[in-house]
N, C-alpha and C positions, 0 to 999 in steps of 0.2 A: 576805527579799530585797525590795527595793523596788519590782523588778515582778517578778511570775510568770511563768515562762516553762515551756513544755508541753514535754517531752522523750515520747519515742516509746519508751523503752528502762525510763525511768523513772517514778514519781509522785515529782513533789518540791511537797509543801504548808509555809506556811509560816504558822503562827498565834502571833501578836504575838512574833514573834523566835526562835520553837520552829520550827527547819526538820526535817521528815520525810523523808527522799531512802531511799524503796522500789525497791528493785529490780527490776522486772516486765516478768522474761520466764519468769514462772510455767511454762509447756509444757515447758523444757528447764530446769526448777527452775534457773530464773538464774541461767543459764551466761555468762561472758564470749562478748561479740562487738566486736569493733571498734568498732562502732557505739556499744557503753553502755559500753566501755572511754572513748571519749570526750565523753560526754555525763555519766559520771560526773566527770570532768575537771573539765569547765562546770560543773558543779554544785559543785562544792565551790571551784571558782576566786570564783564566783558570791556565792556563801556569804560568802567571806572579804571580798569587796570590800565587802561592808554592815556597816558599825559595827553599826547596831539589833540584828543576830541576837544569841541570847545560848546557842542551844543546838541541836546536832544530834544526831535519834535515826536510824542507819540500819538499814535492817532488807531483808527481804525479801518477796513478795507471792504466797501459799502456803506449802505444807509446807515444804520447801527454803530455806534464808539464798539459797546459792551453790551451785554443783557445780563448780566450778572453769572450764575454757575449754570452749567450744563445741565439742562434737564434730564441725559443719561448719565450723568454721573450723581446728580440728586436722587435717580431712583437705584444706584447700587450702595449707594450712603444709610438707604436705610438699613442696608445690612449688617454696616460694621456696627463694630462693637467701641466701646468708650476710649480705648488705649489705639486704635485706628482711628476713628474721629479727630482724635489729637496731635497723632502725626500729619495728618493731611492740613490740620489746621495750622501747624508750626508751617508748613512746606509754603502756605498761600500768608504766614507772616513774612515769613524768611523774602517771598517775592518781592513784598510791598513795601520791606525795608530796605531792599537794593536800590529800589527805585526812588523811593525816597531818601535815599543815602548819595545816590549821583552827586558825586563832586562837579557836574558840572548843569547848568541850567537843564530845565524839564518842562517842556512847552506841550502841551495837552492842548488839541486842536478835536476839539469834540462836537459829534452831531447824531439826529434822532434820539436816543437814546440811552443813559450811562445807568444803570441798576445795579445796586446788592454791592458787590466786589469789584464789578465796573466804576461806580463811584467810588469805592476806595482807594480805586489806581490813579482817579482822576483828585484827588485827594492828595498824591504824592508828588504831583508835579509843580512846579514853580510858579506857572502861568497857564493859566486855564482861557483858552479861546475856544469859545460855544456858539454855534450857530446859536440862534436866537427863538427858534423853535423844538430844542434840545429838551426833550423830559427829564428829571432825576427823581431818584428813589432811593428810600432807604428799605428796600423791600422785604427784608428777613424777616419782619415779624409776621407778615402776611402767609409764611408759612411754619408759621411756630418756632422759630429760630429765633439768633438777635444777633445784632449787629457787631457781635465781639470783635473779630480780629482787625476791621475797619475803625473801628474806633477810637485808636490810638491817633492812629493819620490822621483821620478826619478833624479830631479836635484839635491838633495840633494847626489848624487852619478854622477854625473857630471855637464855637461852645456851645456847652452843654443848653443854655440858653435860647442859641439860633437855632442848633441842628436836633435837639433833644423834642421839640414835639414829630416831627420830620421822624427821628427814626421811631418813636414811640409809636407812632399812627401807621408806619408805612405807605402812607400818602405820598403820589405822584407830587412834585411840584418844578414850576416853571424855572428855566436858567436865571430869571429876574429874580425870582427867589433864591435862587443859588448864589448870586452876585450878593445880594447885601447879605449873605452868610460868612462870604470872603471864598466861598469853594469856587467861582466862576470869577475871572478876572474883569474880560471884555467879551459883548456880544456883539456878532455881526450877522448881516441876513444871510441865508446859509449860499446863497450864489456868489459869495463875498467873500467866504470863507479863505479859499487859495490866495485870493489879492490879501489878504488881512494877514494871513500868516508868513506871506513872505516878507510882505513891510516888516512884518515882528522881527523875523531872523533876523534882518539885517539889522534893527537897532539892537538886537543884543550881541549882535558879532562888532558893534562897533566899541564895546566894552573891552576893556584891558582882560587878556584872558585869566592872566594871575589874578590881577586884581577879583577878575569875578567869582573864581573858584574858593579865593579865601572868605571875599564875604558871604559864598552861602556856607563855608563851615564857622565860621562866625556867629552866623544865626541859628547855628545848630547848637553850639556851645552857649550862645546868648540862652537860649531856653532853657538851658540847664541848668542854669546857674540862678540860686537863689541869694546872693551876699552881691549888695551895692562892691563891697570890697573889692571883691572875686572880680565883679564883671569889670568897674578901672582899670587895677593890674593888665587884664584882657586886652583891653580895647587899649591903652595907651601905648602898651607895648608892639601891638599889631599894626597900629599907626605909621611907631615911627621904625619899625619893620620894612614895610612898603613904602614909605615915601622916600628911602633912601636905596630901594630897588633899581635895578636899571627900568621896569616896567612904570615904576613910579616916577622916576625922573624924565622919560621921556613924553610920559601921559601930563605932565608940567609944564614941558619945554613946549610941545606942539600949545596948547593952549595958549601961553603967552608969545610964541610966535604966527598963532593965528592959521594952523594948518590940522590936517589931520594924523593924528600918531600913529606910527609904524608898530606894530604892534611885531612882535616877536613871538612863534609859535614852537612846542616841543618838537 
């Protein structure tokens, strides 16, 4: 980001286009609160407005990823009323589709525990690394709730199939269970974790940056799209788009001369 700005809810560091956005309300293992519901907002609104970024690792600050919403803000919720219910639920949509909307990579480096709306954040990211002892939940039923505003995201990374007895039960289950869901990408053992994720960064920094950002709005349009038609047109044109880039030509050159390509940054 082009200036750093200090959020109270968050660390968000950012070293040459590698943005960190930590979660840090460590005491209540980073529970949602209105407050870093929208400051994670900002942050990733933030993110996206700077061409230079080329990659975001989100993680959390302690044992805990998430625990899902704030136990005091769950007992002031029972007080609103149905038209306050549905503002605060747009507010914690509105977060989950910034995140999920990063134009550029979103690398979820998760451990102990991701619950409720914690899995839903973990849900919007590209690449999910979980410690290998990491519980997940779809908790909301467990308190008479359900899993609406997460459940866009979530399926949008599997189905109704894998994930639907999961939130129907509100059963705990294991990252290994999360992986053949497709919500969990790779498990490492949690001493591991730091070495695992930096190997990560650096193979997705080896990635053409244009290159990478079009193909995740690609796969945002691929989904969309219900016409074999539509999606040709798409994809033919974005091909040969790119391959006559200076990013595509030069990501050409180095492989057939056998070196690594200079990649060019905003």
């Amino acid at each position: 980001m082009t200036k750093q700005k200090v959020y109270q809810w968050l660390k968000v560091t950012n070293q040459n286009g590698v943005v960190e956005v930590k979660l840090n309300r460590p005491a209540v293992r980073n529970a949602f609160s209105p407050a870093m519901i929208a400051e994670l907002a900002n942050a990733f609104a933030e993110i996206a407005a700077d061409p230079s970024n080329r990659l975001v690792v989100l993680s959390g600050e302690g044992p805990v990823f998430c625990a899902g919403a704030d136990l005091t803000w769950m007992k002031e919720s029972i007080q609103y009323d149905e038209t306050k219910n549905q503002t605060e639920a747009r507010d914690l949509f509105a977060m989950f589709a910034n995140a999920a909307a990063c134009p550029v990579p979103v690398i979820a480096c998760i451990q102990g525990a991701a619950f409720g709306g914690g899995l839903g954040l973990v849900a919007c990211a590209d690449f999910v690394l979980a410690a290998e002892k990491t519980k997940l939940c779809f908790s909301e039923v467990k308190l008479g709730i359900v899993p609406a505003v997460i459940s866009g995201f979530v399926l949008a990374k599997s189905s109704p199939g894998l994930v639907g007895p999961w939130m129907i039960s509100g059963q705990v289950f294991s990252c290994a269970d999360g992986l053949r869901m497709g919500l969990v990408h790779q498990l490492v053992a949690e001493d591991l974790l730091t070495e695992a994720l930096e190997e990560l960064t650096r193979d997705f920094l080896r990635a053409g940056p244009e290159a990478t950002r079009k193909t995740k709005a690609l796969l945002r349009q691929m989904n969309a799209i219900d016409s074999l038609q539509a999606s040709e047109d798409l994809c033919t044109k974005l091909i040969a788009e790119v391959r006559v880039s200076a990013e595509g030509q030069e990501g050409l050159k180095a492989f057939l001369e056998k070196r690594e390509p200079q990649w060019r940054t905003t």
